[in-house]
Residue frames as a rotation matrix with the C-alpha (Angstrom) as fourth column:
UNK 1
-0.516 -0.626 -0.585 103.10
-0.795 0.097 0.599 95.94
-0.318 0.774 -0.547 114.87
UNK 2
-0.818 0.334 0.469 101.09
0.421 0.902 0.091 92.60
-0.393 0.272 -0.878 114.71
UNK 3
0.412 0.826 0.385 98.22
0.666 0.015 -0.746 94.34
-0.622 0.564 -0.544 113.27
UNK 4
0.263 -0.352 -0.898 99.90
-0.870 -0.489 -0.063 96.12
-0.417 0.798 -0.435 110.68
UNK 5
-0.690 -0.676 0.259 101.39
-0.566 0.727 0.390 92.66
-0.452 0.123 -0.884 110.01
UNK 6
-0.747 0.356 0.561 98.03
0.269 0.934 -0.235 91.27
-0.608 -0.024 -0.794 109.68
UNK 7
0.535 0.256 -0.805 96.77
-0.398 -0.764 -0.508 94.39
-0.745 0.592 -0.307 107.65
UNK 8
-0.243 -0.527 -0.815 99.42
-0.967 0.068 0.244 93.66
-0.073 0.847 -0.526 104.85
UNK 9
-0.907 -0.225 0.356 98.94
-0.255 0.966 -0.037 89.69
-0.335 -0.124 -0.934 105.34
UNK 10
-0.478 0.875 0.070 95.58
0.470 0.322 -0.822 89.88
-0.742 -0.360 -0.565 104.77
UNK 11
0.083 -0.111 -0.990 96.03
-0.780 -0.626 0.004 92.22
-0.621 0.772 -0.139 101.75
UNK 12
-0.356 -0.915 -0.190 98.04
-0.904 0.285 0.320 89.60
-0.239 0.286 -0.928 100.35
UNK 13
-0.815 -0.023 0.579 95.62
-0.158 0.970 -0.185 86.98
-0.558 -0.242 -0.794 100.85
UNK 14
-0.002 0.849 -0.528 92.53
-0.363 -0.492 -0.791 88.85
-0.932 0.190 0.309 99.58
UNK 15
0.200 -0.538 -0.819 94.68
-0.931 -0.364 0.012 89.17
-0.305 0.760 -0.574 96.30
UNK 16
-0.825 -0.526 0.208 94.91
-0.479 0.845 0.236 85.17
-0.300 0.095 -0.949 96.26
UNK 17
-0.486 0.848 0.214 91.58
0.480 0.463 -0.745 84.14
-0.730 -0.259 -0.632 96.99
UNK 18
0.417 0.581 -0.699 90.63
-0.278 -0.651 -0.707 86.65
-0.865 0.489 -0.110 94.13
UNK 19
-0.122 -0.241 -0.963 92.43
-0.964 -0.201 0.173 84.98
-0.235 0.949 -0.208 91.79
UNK 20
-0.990 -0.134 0.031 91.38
-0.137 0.979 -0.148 81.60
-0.011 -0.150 -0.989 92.84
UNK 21
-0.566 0.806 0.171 87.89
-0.137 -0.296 0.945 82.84
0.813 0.512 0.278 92.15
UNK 22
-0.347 -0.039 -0.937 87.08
0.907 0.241 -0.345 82.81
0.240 -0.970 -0.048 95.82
UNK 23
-0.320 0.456 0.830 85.13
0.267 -0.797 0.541 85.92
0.909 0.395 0.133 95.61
UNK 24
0.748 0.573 0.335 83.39
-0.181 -0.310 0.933 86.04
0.638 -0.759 -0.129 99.11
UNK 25
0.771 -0.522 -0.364 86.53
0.504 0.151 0.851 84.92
-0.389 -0.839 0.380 101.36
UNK 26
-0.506 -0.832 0.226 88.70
0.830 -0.541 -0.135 87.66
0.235 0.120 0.965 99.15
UNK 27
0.584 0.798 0.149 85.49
0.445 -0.468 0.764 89.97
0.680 -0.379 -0.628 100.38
UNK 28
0.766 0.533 -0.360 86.21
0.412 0.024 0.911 89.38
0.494 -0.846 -0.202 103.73
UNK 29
0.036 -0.993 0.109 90.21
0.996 0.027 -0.084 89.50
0.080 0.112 0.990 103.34
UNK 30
-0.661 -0.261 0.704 90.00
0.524 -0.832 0.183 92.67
0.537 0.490 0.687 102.27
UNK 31
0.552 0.687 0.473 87.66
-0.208 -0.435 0.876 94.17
0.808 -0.582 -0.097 104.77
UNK 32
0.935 -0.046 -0.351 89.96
0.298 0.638 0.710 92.23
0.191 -0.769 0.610 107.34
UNK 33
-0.339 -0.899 0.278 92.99
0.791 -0.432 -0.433 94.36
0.510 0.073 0.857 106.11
UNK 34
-0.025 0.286 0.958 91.07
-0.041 -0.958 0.285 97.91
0.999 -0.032 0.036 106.68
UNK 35
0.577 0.549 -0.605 90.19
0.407 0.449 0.796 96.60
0.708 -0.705 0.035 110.02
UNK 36
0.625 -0.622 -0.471 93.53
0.780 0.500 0.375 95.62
0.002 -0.602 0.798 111.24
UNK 37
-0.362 -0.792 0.492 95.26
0.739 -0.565 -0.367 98.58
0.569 0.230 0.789 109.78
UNK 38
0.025 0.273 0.962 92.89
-0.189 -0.943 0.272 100.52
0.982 -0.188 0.028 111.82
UNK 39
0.879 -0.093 -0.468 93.26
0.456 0.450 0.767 98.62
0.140 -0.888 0.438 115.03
UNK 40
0.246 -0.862 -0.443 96.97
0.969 0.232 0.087 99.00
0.028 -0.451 0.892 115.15
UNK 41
-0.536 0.007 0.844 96.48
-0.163 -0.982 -0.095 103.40
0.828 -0.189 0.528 114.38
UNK 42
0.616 0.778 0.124 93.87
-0.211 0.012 0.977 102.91
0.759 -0.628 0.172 117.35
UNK 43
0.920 -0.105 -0.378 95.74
0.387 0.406 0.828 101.14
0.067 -0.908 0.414 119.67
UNK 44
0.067 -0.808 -0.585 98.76
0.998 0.050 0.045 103.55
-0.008 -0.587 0.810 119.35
UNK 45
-0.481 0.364 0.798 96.60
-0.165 -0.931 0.325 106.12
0.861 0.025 0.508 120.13
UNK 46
-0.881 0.058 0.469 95.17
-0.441 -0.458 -0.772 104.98
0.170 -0.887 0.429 122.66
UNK 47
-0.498 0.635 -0.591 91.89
-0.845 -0.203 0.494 104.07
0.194 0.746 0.638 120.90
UNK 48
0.219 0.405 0.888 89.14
-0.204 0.909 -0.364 101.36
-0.954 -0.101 0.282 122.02
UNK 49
-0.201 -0.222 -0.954 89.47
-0.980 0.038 0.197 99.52
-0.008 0.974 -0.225 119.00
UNK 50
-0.751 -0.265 0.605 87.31
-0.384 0.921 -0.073 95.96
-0.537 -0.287 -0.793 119.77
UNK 51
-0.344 0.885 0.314 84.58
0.275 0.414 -0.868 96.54
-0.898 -0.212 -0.386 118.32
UNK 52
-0.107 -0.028 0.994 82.99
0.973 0.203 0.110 97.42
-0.205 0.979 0.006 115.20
UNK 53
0.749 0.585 0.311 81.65
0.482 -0.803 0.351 100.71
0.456 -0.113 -0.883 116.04
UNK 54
0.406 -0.888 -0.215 85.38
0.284 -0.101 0.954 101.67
-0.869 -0.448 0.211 117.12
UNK 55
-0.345 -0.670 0.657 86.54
0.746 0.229 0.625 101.44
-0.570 0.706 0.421 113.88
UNK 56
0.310 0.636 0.706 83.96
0.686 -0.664 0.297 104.00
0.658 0.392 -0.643 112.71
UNK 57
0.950 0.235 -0.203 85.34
0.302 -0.855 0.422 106.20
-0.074 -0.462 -0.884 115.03
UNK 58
-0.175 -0.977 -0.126 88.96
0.537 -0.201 0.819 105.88
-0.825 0.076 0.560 114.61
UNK 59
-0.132 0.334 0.933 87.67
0.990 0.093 0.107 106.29
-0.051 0.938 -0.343 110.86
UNK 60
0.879 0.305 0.367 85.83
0.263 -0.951 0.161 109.99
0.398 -0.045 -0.916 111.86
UNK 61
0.921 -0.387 -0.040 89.09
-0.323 -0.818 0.477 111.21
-0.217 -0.426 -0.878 114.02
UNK 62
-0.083 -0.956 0.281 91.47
0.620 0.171 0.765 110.03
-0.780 0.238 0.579 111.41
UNK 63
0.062 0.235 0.970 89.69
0.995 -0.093 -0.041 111.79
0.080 0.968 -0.240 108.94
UNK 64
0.777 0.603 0.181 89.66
0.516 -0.774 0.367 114.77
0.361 -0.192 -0.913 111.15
UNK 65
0.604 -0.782 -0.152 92.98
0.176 -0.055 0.983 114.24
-0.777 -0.621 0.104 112.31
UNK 66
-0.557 -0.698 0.450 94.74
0.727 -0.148 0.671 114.49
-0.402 0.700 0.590 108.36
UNK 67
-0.039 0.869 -0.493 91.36
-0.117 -0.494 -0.862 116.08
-0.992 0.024 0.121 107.00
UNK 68
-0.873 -0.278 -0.401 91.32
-0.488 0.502 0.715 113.39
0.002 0.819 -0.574 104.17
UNK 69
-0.003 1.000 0.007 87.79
-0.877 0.001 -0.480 112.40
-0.480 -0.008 0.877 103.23
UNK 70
-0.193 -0.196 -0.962 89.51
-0.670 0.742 -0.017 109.42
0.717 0.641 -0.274 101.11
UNK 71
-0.948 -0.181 0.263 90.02
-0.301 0.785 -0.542 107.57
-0.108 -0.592 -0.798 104.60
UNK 72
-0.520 0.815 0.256 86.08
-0.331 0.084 -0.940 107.22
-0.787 -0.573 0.227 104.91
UNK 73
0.415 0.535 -0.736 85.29
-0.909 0.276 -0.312 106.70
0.037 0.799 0.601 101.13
UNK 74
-0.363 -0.852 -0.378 88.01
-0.540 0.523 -0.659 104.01
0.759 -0.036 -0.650 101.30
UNK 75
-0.852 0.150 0.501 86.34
-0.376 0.491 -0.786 102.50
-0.364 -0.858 -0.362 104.57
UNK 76
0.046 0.993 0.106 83.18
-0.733 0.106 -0.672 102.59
-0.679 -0.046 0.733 103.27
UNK 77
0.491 0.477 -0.729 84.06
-0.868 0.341 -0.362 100.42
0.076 0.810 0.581 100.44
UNK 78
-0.654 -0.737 -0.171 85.92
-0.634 0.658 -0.406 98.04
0.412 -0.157 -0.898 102.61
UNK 79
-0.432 0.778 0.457 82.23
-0.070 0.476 -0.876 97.54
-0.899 -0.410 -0.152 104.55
UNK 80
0.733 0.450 -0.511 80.67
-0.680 0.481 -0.553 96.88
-0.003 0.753 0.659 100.92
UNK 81
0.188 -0.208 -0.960 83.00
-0.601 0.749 -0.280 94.33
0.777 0.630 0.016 100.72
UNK 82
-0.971 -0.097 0.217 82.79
-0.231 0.597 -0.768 92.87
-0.055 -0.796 -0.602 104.14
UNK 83
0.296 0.955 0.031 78.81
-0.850 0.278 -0.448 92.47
-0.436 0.107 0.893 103.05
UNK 84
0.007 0.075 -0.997 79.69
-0.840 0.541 0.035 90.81
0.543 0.837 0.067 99.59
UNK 85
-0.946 -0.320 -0.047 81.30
-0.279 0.882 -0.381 87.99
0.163 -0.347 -0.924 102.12
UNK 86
-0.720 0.601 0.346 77.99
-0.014 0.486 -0.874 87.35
-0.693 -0.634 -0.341 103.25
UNK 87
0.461 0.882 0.098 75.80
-0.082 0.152 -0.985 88.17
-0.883 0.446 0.142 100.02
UNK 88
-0.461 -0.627 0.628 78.20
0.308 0.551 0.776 87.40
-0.832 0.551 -0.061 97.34
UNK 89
0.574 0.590 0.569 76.55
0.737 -0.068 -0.673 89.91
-0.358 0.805 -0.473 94.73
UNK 90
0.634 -0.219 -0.741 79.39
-0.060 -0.970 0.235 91.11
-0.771 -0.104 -0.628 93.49
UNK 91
0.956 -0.273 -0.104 81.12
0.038 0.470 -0.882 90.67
0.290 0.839 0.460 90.35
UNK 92
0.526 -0.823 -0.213 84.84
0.764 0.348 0.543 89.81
-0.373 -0.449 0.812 90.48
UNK 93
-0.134 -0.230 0.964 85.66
0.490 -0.861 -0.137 93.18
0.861 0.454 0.228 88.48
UNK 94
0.562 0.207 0.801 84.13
-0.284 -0.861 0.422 94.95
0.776 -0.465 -0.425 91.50
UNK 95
0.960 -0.206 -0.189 86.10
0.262 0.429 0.865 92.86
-0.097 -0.880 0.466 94.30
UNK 96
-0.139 -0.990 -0.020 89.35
0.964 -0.140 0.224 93.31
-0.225 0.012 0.974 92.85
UNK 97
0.185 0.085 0.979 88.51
0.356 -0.934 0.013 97.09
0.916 0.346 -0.203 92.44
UNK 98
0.838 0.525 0.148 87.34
-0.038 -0.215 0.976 97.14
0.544 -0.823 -0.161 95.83
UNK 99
0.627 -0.750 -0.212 90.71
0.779 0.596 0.193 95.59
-0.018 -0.286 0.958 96.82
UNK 100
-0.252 -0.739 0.625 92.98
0.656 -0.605 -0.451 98.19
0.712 0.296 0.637 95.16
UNK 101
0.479 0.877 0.034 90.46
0.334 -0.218 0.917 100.53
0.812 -0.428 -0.397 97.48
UNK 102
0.932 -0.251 -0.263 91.50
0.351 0.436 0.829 98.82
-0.093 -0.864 0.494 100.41
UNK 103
0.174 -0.975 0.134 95.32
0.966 0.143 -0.216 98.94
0.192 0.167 0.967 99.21
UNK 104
-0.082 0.250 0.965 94.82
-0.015 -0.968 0.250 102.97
0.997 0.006 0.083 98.55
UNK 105
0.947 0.281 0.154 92.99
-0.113 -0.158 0.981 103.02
0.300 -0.947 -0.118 102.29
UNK 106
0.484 -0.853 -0.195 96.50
0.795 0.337 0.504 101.05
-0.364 -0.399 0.841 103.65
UNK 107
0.105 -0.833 0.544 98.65
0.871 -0.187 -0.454 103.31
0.479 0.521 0.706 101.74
UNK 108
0.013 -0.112 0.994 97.39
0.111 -0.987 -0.112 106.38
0.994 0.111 0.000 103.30
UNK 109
0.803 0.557 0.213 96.98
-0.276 0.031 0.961 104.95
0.528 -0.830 0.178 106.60
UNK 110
0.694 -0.684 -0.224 100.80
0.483 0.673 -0.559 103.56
0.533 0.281 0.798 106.62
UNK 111
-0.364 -0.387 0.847 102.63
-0.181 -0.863 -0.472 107.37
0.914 -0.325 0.244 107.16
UNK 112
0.462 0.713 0.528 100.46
-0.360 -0.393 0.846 107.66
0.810 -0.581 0.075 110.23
UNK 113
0.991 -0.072 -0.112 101.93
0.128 0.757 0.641 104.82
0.038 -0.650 0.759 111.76
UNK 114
0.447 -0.867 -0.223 105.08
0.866 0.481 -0.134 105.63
0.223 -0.133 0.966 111.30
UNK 115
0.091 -0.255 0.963 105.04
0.142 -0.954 -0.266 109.18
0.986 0.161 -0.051 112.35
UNK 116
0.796 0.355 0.491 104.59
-0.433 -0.232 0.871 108.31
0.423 -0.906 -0.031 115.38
């Protein structure tokens, strides 16, 4: 439950820091939801889930597990915005796209968790 907690919390913040024109720490926010929201499917599965290269896999055998190709487009554009934090070449149109993204990624990743 704490990372689902910190999945939505981190949503929430993303969504602040983007309107406070904080562009690279709503980046990171929002990469920091996807994370968590996959940590907490991972870890009630079973799932290594410390690393980064974890998360790419939870990624491949959720996608195989619903056979939803969104989860991975949806990841992938949480790791373009975990870059931006660090190169900030993104316009604030694309961050708060990216965001909704993310949100979209959470929404479908939500059910999971609670089927269980």
């Amino acid at each position: 439950m704490r990372y689902q907690q910190a999945s939505e919390h981190f949503l929430a913040q993303a969504r602040r820091e983007w309107a406070d024109g904080d562009l690279p720490q709503a980046s990171e926010k929002g990469w920091g939801a996807s994370v968590q929201i996959l940590k907490a499917l991972a870890e009630q599965r079973g799932w290594e889930h410390s690393r980064h290269r974890h998360h790419l896999i939870t990624v491949s055998r959720l996608r195989a597990e619903t056979g939803d190709g969104e989860i991975r487009r949806r990841f992938n554009t949480a790791s373009a915005l975990h870059e931006n934090f660090y190169e900030n070449t993104m316009h604030a149109s694309e961050v708060s796209e990216s965001l909704d993204d993310v949100e979209a990624l959470l929404n479908k990743l939500l059910p999971l968790l609670e089927q269980s």
